[in-house]
C-alpha positions in Angstrom: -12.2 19.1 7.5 -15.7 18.9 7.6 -18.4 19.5 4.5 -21.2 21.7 4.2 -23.2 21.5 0.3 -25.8 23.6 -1.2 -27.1 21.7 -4.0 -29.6 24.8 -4.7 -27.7 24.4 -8.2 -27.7 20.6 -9.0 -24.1 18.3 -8.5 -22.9 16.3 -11.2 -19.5 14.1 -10.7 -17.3 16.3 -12.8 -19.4 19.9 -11.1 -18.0 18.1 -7.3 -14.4 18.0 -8.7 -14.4 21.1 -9.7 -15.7 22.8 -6.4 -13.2 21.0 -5.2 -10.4 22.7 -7.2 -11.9 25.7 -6.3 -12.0 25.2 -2.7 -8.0 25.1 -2.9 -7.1 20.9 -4.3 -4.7 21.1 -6.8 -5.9 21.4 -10.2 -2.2 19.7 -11.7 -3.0 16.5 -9.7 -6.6 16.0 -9.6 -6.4 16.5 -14.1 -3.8 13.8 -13.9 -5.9 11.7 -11.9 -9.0 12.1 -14.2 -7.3 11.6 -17.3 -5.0 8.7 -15.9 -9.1 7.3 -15.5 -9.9 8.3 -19.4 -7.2 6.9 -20.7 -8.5 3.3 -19.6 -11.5 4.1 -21.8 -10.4 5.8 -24.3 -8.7 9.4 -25.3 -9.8 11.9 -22.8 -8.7 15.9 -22.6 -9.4 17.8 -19.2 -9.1 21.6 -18.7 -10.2 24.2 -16.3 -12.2 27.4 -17.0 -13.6 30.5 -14.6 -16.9 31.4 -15.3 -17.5 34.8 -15.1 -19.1 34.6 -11.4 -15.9 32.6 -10.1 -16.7 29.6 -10.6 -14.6 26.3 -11.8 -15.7 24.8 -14.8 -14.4 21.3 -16.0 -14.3 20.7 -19.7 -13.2 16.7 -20.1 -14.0 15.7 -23.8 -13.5 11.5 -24.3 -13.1 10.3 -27.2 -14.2 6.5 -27.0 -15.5 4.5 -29.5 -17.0 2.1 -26.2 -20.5 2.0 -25.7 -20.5 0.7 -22.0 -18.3 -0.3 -19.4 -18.7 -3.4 -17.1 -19.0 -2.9 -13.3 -16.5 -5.7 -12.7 -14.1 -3.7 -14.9 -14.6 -0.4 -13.7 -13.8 -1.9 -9.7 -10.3 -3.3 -11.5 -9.6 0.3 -13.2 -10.2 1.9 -10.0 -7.8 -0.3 -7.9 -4.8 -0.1 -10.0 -5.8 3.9 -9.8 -5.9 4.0 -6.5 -2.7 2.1 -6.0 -1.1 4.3 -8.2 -1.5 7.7 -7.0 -2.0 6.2 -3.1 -5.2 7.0 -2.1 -5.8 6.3 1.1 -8.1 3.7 2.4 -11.1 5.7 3.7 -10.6 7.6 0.1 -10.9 4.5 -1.7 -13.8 3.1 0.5 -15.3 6.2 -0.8 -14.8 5.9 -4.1 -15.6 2.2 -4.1 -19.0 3.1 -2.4 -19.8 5.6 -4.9 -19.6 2.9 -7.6 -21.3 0.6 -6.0 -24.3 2.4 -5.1 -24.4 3.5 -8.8 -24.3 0.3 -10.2 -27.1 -1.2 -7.5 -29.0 2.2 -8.9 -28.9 1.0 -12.6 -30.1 -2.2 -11.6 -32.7 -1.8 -9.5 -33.7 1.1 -11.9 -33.9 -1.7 -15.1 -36.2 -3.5 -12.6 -38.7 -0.9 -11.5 -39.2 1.0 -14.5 -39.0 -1.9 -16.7 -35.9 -0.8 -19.0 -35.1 -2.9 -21.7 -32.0 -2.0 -23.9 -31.4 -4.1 -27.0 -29.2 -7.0 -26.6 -30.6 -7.2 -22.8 -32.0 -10.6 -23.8 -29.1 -12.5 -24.7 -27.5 -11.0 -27.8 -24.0 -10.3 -28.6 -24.6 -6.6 -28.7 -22.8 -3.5 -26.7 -25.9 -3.7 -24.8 -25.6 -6.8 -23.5 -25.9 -7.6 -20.0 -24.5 -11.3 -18.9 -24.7 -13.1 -15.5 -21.9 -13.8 -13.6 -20.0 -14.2 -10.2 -18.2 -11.1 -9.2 -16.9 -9.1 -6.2 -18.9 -6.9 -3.6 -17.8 -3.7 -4.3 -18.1 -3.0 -0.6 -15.4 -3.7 1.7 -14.7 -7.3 -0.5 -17.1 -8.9 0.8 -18.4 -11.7 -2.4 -22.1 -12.6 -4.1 -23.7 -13.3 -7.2 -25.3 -10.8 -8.8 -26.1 -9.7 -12.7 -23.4 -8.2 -14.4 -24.7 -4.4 -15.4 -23.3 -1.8 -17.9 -22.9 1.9 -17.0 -23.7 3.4 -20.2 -23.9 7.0 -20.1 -22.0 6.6 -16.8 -19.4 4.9 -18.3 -16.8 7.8 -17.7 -17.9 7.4 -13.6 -14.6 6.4 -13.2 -12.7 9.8 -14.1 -15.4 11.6 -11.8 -14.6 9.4 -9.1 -10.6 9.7 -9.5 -11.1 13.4 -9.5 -13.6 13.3 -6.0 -11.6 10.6 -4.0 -8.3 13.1 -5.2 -9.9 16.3 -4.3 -11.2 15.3 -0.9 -7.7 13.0 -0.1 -5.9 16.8 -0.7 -8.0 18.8 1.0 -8.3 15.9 4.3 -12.4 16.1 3.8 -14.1 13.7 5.6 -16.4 11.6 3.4 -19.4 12.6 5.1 -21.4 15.6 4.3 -24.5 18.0 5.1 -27.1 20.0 3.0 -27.5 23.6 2.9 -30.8 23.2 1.3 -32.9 20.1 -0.5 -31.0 19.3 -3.7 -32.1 20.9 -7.0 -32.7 18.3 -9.6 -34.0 20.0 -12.7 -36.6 18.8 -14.4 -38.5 17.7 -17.9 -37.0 14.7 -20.2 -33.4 13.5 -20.7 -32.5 11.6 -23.8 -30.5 8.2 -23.4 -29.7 4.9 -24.4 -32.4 3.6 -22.3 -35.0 6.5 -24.6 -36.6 9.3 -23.5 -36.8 9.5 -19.6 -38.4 11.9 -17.2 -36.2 13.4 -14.7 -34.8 12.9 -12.2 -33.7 10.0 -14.4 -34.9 5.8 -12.8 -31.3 5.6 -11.0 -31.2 9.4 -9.5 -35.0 8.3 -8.8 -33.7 5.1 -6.9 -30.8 7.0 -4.8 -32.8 9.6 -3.7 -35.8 7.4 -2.6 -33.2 4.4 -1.1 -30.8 7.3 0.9 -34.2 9.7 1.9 -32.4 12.7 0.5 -34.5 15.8 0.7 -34.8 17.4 -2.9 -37.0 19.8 -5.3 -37.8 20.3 -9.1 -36.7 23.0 -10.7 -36.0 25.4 -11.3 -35.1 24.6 -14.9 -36.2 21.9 -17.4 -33.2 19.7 -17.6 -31.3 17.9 -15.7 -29.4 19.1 -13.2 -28.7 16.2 -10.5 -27.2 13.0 -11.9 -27.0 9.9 -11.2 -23.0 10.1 -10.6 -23.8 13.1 -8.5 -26.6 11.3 -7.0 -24.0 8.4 -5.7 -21.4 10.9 -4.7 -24.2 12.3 -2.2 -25.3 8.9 -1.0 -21.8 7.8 -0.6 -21.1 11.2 1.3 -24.2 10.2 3.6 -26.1 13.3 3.0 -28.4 14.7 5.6 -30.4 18.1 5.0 -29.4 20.6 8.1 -31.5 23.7 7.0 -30.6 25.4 10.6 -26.7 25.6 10.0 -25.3 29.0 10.3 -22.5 29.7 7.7 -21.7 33.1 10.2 -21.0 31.2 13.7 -19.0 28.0 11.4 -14.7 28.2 10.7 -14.9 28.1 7.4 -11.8 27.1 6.2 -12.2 27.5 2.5 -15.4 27.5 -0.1 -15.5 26.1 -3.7 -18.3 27.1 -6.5 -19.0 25.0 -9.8 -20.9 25.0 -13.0 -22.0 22.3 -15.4 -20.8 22.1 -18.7 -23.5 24.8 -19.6 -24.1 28.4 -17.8 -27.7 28.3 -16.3 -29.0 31.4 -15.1 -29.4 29.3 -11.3 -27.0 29.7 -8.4 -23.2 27.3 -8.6 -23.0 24.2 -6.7 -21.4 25.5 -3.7 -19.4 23.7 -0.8 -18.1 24.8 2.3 -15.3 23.5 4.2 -15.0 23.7 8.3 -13.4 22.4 11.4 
């Protein structure tokens, strides 16, 4: 199958599994998945609601009393995941990619917009980010590079369970085109790193280092990110404004909603041959 995206509403990680659901994967499997992924972090619940415009919502509540999760770590969760419910290998090239353009994101981010969390420089804090030797995400190929923490993204890793799940079920190849340029919101987000203007320094990065075509709007708050932002680069987005839904097979369609109902269009998806 081939995929079509209209980002007119935003995409978040756990917004793409749910479109997903909705577009016919099975909801059973794909909530085992996720919460099998929790569960390494901490206590997670997952459950599905319909919006009342036929969507598919995703409520996952974790309970962790982390504050971060290390790169290397999350690559070692997502192995033994993807050994145990056999994901395939384009699947988990996928889902590796996704991670590691995420954590080159965060990174690169700290760099250009000069982020400093405290126990950055050295301290024994949650914060702390220590040098090492570690694994290319990509394809195990090896360098040294700085250990980083995913802080708000910590929980990346049930998002990417449910995505490389979702699109294994449905036989999706990981490649994708846009509907339209993608919707990312707009005004400040609160974080770890402070108050930030959206799109938030690692959405900022993805968009700029995969040229994605996107707009403000056409709400104040955040409505692209950075997980999201990864899935899309990893999906190798291109915007194809000319495609016409009525000439294309369409083989099934998914909608989605954030954890709050904005008065914007779903994340859509379409799925062809």
């Amino acid at each position: 199958m081939r995929l079509l995206i209209n980002p007119e509403g935003g995409m978040a990680g756990d917004m793409f599994a749910a479109a997903l659901v909705s577009a016919g994967a099975d909801f059973n499997l794909i909530q085992r998945a996720m919460q099998a992924a929790g569960e390494k972090l901490g206590s997670v619940e997952i459950s599905l609601n319909q919006t009342t415009d036929g969507s598919s919502q995703l409520a996952i509540r974790l309970e962790s009393n982390r504050h971060h999760l290390g790169a290397s770590e999350a690559k070692v969760i997502l192995l033994e995941l993807f050994a145990g419910f056999g994901i395939h290998k384009k699947y988990r090239n996928f889902g590796m990619d996704i991670l590691e353009i995420l954590v080159k994101a965060e990174q690169r981010a700290h760099r250009l917009f000069n982020i400093v969390i405290e126990g950055d420089k050295g301290h024994h804090s949650h914060h702390n980010h220590d040098h090492g030797h570690a694994h290319d995400f990509n394809h195990h190929r090896h360098h040294s590079y700085q250990e980083s923490f995913l802080h708000e993204a910590q929980d990346i890793v049930i998002d990417i369970m449910g995505a490389v799940i979702g699109m294994q079920q449905l036989d999706i190849e990981p490649q994708a085109e846009l509907l339209c340029p993608i919707s990312v919101g707009g005004g400040h987000v609160f974080c770890s790193h402070g108050k930030l203007s959206i799109p938030a320094p690692a959405t900022s990065v993805i968009l700029e280092e995969y040229q994605m075509e996107w707009k403000k709007g056409p709400v104040e708050m955040e409505l692209f990110t950075p997980t999201g932002a990864a899935i899309m680069a990893a999906l190798g987005t291109r915007l194809n404004a000319s495609v016409d839904l009525g000439v294309l097979d369409i083989a099934a369609a998914g909608r989605a909603r954030g954890s709050k109902i904005l008065d914007i269009p779903p994340f859509e998806l379409y799925l062809y041959k």
